[in-house]
PyMOL Python script that loads the backbone (N, CA, C, O; Angstrom):
from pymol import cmd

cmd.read_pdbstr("""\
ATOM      1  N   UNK A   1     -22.832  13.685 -30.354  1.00  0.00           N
ATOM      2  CA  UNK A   1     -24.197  13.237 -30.317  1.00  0.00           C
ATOM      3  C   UNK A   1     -24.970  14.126 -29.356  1.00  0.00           C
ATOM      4  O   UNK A   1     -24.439  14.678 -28.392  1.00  0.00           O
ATOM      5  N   UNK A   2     -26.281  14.233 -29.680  1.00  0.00           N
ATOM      6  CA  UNK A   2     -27.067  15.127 -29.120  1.00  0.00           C
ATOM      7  C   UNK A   2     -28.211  14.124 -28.626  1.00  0.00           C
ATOM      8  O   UNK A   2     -28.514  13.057 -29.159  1.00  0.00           O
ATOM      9  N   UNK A   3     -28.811  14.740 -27.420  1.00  0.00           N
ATOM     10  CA  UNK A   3     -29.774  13.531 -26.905  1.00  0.00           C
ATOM     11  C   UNK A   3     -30.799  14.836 -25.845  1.00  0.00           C
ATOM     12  O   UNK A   3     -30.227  15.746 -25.245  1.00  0.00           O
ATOM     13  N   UNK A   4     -31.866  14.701 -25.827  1.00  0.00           N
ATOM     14  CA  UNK A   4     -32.836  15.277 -25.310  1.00  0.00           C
ATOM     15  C   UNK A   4     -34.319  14.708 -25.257  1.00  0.00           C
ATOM     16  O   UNK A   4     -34.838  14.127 -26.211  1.00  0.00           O
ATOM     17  N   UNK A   5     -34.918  14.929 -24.093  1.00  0.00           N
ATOM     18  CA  UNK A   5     -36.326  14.409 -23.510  1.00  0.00           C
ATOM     19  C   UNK A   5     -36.955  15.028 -23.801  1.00  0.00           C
ATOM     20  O   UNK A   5     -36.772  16.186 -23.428  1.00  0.00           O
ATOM     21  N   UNK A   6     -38.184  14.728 -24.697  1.00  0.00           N
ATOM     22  CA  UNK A   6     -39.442  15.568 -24.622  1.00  0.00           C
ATOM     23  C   UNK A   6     -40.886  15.253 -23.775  1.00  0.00           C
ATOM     24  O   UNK A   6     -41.647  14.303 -23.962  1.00  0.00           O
ATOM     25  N   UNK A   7     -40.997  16.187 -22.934  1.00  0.00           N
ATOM     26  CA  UNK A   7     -41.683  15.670 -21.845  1.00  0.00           C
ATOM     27  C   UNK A   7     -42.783  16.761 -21.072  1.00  0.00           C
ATOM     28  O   UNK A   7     -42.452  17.942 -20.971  1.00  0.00           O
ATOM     29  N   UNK A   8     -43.655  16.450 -20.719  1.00  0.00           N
ATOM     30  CA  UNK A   8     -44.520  17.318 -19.836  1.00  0.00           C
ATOM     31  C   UNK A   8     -43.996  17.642 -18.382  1.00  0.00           C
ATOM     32  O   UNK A   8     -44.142  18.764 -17.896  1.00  0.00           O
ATOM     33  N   UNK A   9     -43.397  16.635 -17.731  1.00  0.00           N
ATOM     34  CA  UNK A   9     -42.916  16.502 -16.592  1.00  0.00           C
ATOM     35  C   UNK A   9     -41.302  16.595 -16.769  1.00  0.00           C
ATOM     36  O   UNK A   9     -40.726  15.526 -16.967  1.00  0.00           O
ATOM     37  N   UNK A  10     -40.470  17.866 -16.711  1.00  0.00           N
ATOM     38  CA  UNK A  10     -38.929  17.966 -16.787  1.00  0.00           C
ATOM     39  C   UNK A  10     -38.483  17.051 -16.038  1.00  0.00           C
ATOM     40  O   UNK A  10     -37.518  16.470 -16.535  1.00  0.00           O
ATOM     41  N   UNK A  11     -38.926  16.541 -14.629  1.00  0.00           N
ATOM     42  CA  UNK A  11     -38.250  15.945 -13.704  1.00  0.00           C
ATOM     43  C   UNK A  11     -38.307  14.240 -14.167  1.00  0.00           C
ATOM     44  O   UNK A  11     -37.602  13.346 -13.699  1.00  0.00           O
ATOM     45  N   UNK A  12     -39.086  14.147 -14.943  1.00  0.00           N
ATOM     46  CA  UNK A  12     -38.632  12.331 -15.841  1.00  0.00           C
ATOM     47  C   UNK A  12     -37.591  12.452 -16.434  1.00  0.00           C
ATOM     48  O   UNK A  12     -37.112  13.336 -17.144  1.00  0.00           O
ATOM     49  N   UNK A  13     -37.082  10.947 -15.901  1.00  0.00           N
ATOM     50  CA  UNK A  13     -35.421  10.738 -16.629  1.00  0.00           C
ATOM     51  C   UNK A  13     -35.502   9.430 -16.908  1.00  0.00           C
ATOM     52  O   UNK A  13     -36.412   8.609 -17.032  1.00  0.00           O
ATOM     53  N   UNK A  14     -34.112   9.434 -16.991  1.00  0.00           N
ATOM     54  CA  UNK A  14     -33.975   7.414 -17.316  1.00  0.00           C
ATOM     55  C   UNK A  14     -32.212   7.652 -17.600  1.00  0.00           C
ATOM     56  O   UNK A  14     -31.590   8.636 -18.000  1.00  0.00           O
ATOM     57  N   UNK A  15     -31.809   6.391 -17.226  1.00  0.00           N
ATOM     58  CA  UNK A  15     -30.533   6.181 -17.245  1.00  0.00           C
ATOM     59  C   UNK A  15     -30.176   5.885 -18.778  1.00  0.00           C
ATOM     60  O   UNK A  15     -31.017   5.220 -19.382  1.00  0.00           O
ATOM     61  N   UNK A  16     -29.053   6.286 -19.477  1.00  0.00           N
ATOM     62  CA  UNK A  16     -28.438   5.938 -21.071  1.00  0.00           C
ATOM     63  C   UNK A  16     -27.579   5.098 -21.189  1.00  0.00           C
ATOM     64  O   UNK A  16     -26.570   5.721 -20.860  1.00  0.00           O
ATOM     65  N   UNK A  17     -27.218   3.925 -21.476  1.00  0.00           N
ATOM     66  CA  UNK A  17     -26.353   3.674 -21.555  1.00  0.00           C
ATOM     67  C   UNK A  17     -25.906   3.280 -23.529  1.00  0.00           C
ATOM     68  O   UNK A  17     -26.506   2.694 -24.431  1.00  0.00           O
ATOM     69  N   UNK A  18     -24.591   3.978 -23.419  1.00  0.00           N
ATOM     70  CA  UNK A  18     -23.866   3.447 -25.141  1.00  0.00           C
ATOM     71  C   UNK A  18     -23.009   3.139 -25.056  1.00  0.00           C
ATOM     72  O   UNK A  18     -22.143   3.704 -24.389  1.00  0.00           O
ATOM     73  N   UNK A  19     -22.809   1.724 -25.925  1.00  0.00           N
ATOM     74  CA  UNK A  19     -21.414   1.099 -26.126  1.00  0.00           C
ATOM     75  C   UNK A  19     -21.083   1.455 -27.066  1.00  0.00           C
ATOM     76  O   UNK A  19     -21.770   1.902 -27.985  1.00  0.00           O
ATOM     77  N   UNK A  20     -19.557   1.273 -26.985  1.00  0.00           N
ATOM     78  CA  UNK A  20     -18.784   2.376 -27.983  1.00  0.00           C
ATOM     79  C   UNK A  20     -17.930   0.733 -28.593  1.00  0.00           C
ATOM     80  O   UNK A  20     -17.781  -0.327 -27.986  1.00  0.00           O
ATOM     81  N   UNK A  21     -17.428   1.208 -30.282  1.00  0.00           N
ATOM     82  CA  UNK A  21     -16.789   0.017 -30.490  1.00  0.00           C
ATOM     83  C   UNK A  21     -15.179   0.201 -30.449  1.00  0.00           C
ATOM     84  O   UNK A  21     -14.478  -0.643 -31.009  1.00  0.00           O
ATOM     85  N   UNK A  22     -14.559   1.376 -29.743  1.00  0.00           N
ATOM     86  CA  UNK A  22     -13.639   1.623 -29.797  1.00  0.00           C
ATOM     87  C   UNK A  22     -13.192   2.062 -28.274  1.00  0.00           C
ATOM     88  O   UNK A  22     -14.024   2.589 -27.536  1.00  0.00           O
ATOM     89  N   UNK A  23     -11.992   1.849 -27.885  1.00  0.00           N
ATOM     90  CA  UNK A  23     -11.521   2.383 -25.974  1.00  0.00           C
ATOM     91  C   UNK A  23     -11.542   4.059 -25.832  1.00  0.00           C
ATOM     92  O   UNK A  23     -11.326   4.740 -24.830  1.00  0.00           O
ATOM     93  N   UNK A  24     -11.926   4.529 -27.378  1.00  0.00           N
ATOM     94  CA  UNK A  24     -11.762   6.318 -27.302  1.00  0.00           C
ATOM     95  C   UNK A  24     -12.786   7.035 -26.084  1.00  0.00           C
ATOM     96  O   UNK A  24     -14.013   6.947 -26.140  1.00  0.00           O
ATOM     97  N   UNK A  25     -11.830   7.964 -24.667  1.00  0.00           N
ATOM     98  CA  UNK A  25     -12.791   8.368 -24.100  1.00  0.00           C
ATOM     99  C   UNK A  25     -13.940   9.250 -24.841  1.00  0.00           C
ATOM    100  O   UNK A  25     -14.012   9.558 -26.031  1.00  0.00           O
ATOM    101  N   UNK A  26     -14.773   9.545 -23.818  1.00  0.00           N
ATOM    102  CA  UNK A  26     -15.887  10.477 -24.149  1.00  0.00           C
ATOM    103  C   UNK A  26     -16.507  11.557 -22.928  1.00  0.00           C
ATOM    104  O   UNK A  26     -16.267  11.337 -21.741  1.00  0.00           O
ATOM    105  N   UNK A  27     -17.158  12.495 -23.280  1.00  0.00           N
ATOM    106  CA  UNK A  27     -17.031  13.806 -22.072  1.00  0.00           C
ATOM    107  C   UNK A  27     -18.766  13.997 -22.307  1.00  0.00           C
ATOM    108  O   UNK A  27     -19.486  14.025 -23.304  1.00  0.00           O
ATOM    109  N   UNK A  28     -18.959  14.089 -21.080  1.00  0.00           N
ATOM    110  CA  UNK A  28     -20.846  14.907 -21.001  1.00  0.00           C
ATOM    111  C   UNK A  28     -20.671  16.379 -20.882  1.00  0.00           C
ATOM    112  O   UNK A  28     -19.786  16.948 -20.243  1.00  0.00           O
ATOM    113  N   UNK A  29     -21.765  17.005 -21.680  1.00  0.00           N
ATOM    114  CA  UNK A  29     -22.074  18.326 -20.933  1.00  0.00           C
ATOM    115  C   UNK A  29     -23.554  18.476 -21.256  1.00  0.00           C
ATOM    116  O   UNK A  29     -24.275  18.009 -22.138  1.00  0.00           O
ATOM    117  N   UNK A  30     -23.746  19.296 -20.228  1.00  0.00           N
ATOM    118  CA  UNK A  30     -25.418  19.116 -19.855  1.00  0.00           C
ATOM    119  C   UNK A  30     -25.775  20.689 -20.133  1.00  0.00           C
ATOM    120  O   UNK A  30     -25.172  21.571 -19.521  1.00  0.00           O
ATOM    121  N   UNK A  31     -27.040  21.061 -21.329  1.00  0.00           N
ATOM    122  CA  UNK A  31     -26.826  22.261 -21.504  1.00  0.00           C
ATOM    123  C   UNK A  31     -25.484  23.256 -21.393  1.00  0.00           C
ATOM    124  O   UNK A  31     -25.334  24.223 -20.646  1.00  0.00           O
ATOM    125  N   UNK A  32     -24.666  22.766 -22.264  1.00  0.00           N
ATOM    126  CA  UNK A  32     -23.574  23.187 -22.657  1.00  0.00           C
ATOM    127  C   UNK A  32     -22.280  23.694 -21.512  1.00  0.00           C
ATOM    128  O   UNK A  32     -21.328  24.457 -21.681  1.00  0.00           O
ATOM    129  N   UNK A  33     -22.722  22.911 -20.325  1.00  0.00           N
ATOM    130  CA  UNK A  33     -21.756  22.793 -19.459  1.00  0.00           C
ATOM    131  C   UNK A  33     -21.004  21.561 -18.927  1.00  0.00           C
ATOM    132  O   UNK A  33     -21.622  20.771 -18.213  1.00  0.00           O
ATOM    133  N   UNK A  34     -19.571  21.322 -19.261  1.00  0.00           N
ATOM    134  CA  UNK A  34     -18.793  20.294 -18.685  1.00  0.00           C
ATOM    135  C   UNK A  34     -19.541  19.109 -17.654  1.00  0.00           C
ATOM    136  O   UNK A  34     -20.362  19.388 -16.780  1.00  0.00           O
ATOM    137  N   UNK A  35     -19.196  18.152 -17.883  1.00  0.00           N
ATOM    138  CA  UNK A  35     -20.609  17.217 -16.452  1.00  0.00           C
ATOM    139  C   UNK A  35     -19.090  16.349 -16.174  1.00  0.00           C
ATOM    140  O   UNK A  35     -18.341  16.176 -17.136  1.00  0.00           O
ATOM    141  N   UNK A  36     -18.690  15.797 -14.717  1.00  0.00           N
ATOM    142  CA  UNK A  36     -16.788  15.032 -14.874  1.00  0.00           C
ATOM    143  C   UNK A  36     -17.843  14.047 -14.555  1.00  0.00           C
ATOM    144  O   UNK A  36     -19.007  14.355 -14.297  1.00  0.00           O
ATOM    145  N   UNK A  37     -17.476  13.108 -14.579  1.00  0.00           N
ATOM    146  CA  UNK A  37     -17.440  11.432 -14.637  1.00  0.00           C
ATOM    147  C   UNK A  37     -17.673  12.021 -12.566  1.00  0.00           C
ATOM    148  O   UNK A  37     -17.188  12.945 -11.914  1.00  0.00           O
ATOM    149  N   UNK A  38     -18.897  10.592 -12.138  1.00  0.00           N
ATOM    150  CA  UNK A  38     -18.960  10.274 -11.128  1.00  0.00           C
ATOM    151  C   UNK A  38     -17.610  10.196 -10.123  1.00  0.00           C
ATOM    152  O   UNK A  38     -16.677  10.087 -10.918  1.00  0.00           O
ATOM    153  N   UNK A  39     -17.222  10.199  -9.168  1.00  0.00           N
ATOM    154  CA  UNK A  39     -15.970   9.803  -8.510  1.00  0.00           C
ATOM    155  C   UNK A  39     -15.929   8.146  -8.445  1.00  0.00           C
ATOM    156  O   UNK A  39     -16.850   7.330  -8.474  1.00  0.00           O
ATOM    157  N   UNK A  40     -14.215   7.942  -8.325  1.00  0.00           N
ATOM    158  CA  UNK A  40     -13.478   6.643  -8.616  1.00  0.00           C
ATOM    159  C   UNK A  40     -14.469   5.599  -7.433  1.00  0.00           C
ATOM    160  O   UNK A  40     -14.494   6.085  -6.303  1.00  0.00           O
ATOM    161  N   UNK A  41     -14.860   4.930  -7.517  1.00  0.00           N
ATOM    162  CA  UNK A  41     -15.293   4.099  -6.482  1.00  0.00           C
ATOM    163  C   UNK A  41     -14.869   2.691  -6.078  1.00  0.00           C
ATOM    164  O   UNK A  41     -15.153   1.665  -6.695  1.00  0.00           O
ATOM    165  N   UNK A  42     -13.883   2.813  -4.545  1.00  0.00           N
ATOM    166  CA  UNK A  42     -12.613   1.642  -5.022  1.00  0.00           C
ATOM    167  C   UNK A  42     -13.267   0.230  -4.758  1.00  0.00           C
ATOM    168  O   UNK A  42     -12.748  -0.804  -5.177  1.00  0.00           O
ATOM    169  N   UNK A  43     -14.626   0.257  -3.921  1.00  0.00           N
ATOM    170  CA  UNK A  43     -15.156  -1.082  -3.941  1.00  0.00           C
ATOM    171  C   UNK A  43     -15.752  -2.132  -5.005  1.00  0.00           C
ATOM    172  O   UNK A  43     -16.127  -3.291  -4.827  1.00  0.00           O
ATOM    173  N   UNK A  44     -15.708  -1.139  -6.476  1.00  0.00           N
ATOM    174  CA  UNK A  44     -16.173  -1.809  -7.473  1.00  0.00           C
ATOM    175  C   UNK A  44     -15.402  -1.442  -8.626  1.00  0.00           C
ATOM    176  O   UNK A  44     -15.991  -1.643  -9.687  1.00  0.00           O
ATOM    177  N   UNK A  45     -13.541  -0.665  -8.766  1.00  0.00           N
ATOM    178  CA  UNK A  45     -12.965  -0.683  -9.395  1.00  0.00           C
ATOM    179  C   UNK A  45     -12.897   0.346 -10.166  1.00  0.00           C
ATOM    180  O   UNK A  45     -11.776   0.750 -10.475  1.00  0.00           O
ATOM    181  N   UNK A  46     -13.967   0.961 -10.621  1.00  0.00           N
ATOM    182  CA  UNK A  46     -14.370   2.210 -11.434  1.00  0.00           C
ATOM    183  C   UNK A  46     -15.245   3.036 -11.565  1.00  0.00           C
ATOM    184  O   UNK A  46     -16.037   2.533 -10.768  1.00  0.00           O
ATOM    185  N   UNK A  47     -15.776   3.952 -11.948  1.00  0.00           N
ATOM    186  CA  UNK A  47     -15.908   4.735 -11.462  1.00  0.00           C
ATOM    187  C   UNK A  47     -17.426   4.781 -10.949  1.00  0.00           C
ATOM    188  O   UNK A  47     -18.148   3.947 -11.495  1.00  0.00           O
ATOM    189  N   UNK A  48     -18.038   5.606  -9.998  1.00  0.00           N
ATOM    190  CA  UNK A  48     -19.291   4.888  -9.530  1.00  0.00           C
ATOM    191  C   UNK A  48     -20.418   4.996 -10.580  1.00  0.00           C
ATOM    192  O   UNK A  48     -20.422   5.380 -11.750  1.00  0.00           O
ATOM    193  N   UNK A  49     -21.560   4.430  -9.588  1.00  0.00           N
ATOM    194  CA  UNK A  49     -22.633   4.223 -10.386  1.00  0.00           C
ATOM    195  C   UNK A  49     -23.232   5.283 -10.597  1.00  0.00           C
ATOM    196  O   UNK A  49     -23.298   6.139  -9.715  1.00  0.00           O
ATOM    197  N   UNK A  50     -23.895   5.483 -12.029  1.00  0.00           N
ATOM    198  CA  UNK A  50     -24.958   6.646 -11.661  1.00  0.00           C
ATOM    199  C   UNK A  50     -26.232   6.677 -11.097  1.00  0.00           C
ATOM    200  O   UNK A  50     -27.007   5.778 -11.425  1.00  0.00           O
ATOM    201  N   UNK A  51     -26.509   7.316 -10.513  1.00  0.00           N
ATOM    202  CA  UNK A  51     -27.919   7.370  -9.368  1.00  0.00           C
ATOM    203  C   UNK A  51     -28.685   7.967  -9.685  1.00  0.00           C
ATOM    204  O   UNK A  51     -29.820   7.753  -9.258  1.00  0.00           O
ATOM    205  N   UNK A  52     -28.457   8.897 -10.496  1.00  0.00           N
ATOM    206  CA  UNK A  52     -30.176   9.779 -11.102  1.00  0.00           C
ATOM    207  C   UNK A  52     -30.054  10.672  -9.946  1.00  0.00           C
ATOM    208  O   UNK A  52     -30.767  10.550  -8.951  1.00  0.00           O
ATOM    209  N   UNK A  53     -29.131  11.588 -10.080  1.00  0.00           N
ATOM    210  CA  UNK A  53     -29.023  12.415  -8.943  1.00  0.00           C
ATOM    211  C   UNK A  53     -29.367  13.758  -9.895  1.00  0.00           C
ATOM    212  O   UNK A  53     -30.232  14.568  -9.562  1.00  0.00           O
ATOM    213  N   UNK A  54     -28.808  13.845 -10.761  1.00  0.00           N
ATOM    214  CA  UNK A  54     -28.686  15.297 -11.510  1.00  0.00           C
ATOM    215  C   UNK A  54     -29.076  14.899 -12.984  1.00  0.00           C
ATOM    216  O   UNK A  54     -28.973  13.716 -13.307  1.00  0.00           O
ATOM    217  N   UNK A  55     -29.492  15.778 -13.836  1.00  0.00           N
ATOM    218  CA  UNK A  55     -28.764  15.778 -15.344  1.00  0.00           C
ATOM    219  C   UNK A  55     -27.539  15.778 -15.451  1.00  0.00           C
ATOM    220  O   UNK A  55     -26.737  16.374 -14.732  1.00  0.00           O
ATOM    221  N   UNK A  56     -27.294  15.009 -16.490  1.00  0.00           N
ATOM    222  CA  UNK A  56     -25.759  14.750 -16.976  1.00  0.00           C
ATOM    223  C   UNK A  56     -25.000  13.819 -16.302  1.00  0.00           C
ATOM    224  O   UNK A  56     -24.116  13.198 -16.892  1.00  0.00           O
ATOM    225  N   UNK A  57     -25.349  13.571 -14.603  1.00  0.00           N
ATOM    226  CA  UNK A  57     -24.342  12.998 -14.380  1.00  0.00           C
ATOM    227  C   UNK A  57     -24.176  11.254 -15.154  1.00  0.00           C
ATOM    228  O   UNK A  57     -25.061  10.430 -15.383  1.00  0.00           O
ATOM    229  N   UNK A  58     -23.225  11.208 -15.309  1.00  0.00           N
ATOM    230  CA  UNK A  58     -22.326  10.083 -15.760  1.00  0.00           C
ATOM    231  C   UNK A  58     -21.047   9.665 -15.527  1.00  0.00           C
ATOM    232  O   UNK A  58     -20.155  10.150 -14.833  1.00  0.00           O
ATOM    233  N   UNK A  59     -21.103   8.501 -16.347  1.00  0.00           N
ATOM    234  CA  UNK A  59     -19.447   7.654 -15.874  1.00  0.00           C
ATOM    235  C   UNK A  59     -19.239   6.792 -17.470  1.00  0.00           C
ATOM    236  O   UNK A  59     -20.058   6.407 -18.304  1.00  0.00           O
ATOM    237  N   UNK A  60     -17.629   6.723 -17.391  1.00  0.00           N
ATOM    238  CA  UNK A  60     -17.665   6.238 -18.794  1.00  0.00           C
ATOM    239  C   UNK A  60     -16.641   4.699 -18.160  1.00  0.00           C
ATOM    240  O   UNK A  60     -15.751   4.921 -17.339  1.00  0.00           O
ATOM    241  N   UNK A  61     -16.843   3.545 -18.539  1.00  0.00           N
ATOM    242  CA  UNK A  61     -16.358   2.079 -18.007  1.00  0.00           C
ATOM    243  C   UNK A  61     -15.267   2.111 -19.605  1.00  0.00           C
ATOM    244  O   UNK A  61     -15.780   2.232 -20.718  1.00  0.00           O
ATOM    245  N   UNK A  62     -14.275   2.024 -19.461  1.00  0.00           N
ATOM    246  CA  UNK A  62     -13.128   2.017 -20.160  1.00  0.00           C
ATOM    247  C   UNK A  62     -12.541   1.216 -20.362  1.00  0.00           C
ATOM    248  O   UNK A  62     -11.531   1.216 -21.066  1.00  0.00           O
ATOM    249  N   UNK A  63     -13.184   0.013 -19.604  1.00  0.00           N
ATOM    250  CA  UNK A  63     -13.102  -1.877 -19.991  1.00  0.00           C
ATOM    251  C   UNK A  63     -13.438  -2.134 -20.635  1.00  0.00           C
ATOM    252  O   UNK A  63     -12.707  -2.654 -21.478  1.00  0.00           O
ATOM    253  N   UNK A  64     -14.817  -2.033 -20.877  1.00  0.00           N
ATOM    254  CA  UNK A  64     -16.109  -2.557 -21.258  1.00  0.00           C
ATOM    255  C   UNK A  64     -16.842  -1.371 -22.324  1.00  0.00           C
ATOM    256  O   UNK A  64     -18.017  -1.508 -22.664  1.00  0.00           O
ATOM    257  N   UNK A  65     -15.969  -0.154 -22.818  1.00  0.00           N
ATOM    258  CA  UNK A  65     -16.342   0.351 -23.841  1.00  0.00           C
ATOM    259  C   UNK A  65     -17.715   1.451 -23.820  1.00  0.00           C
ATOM    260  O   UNK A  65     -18.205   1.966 -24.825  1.00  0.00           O
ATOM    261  N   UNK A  66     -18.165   1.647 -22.439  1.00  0.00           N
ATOM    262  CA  UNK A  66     -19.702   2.242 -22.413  1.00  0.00           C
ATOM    263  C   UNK A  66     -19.395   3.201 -21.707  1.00  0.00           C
ATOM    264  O   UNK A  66     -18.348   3.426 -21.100  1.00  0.00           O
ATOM    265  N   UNK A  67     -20.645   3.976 -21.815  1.00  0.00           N
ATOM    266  CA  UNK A  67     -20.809   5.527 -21.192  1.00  0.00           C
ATOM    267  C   UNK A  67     -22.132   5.298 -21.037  1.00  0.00           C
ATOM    268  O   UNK A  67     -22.893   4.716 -21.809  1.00  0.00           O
ATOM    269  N   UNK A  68     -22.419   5.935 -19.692  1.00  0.00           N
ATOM    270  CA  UNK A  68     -23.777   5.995 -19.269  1.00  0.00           C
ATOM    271  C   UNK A  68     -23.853   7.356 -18.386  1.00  0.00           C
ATOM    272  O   UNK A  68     -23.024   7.876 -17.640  1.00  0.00           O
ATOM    273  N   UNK A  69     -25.319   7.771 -18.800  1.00  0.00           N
ATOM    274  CA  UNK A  69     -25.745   9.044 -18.340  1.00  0.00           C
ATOM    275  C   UNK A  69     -27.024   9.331 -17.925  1.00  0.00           C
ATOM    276  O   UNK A  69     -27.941   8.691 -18.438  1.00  0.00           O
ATOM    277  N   UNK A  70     -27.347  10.449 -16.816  1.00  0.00           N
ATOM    278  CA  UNK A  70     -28.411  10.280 -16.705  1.00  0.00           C
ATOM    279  C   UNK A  70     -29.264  11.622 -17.382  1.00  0.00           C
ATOM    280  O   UNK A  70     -28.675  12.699 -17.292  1.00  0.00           O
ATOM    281  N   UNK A  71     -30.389  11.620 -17.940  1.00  0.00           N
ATOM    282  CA  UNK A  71     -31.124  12.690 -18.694  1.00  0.00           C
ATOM    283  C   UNK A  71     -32.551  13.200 -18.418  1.00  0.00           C
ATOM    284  O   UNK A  71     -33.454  12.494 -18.868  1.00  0.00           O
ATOM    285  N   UNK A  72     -32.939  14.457 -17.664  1.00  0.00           N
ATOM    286  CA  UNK A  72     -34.189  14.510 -17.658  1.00  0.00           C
ATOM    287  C   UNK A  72     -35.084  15.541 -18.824  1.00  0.00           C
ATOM    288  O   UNK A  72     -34.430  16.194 -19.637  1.00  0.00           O
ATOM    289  N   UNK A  73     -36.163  15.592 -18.820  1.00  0.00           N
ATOM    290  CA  UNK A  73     -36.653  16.750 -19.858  1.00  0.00           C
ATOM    291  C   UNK A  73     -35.706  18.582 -19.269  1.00  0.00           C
ATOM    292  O   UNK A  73     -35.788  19.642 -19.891  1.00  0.00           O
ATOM    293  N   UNK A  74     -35.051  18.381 -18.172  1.00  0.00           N
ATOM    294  CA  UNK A  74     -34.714  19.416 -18.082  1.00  0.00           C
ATOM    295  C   UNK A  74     -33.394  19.986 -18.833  1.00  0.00           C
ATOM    296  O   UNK A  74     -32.851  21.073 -18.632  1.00  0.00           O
ATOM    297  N   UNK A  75     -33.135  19.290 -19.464  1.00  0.00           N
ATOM    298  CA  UNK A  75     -31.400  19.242 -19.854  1.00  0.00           C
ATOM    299  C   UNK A  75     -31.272  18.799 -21.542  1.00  0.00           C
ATOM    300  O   UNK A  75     -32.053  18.165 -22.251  1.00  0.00           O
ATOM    301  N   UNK A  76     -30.383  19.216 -21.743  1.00  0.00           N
ATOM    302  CA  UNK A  76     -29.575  18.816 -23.419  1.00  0.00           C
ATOM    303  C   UNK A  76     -28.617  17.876 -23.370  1.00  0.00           C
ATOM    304  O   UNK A  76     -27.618  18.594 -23.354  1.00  0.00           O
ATOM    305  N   UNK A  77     -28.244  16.821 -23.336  1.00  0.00           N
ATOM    306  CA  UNK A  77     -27.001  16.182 -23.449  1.00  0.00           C
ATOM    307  C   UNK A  77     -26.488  16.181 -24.667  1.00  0.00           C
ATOM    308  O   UNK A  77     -27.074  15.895 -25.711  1.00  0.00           O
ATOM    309  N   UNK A  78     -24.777  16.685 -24.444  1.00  0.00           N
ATOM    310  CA  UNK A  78     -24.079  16.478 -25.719  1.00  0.00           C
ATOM    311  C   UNK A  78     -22.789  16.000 -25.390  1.00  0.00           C
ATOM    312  O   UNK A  78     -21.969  16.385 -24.557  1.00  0.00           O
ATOM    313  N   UNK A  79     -22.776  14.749 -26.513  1.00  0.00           N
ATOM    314  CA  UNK A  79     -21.472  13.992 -26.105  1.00  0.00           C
ATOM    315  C   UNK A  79     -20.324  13.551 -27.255  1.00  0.00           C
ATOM    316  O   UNK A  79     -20.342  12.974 -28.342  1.00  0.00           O
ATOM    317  N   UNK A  80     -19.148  14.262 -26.232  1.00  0.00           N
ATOM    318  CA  UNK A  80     -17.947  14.179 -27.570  1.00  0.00           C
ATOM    319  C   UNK A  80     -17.046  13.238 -27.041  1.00  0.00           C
ATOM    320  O   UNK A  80     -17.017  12.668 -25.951  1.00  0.00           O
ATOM    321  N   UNK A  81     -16.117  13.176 -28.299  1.00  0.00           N
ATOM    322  CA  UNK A  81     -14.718  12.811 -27.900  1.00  0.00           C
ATOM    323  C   UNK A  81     -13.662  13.240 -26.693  1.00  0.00           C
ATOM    324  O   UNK A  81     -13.688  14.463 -26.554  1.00  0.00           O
ATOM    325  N   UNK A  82     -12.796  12.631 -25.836  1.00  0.00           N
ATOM    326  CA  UNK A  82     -12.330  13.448 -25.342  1.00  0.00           C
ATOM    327  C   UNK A  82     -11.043  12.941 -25.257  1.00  0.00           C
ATOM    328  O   UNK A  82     -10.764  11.745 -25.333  1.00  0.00           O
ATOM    329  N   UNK A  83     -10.146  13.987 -25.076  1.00  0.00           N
ATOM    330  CA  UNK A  83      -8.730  13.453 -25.187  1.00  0.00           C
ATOM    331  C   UNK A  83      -8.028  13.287 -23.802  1.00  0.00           C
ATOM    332  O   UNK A  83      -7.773  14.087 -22.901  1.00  0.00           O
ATOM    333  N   UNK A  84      -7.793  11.839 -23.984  1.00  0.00           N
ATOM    334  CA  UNK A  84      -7.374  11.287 -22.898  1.00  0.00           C
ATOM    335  C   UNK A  84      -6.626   9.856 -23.299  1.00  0.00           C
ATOM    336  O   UNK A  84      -6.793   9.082 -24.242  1.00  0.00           O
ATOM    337  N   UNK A  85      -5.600   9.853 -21.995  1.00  0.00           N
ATOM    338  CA  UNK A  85      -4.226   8.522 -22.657  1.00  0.00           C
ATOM    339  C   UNK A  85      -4.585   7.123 -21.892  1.00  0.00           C
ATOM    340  O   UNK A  85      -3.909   6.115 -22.099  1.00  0.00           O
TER     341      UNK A  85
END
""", "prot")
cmd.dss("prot")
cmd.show_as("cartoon", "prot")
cmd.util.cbc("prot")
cmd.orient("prot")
């Protein structure tokens, strides 16, 4: 899936979130570069929140089936499958 902002102002974003109907991971890359999942965060179990720090960054919840990302007009998001056990 492909996802992009069209915008006057690059620096507008907004957080994504998609539920998936299956536990299959999934991988960001932001203008066609790798984006890893936020770091593990042990006070809330998984992995942290996203903050709207960058394009791309994200985290995928592997309980609960979702991936969330963050996207501004500056960036391309494209999101695949990824292989993982």
């Amino acid at each position: 899936m492909r996802f992009a902002v069209k915008s006057m102002d690059e620096l507008t974003g907004f957080t994504v979130t998609i539920f998936y109907p299956s536990a299959e991971s999934r991988q960001v890359f932001a203008n066609g570069e790798y984006v890893e999942y936020n770091q593990w965060d042990m006070d809330i179990n998984q992995y942290g929140n996203v903050t709207q720090k960058f394009c791309g960054e994200n985290r995928y919840v592997g309980v609960r089936n979702y991936l969330e990302f963050y996207i501004t007009g500056e960036c391309e998001i494209v999101v695949r499958p990824r292989n993982a056990i």
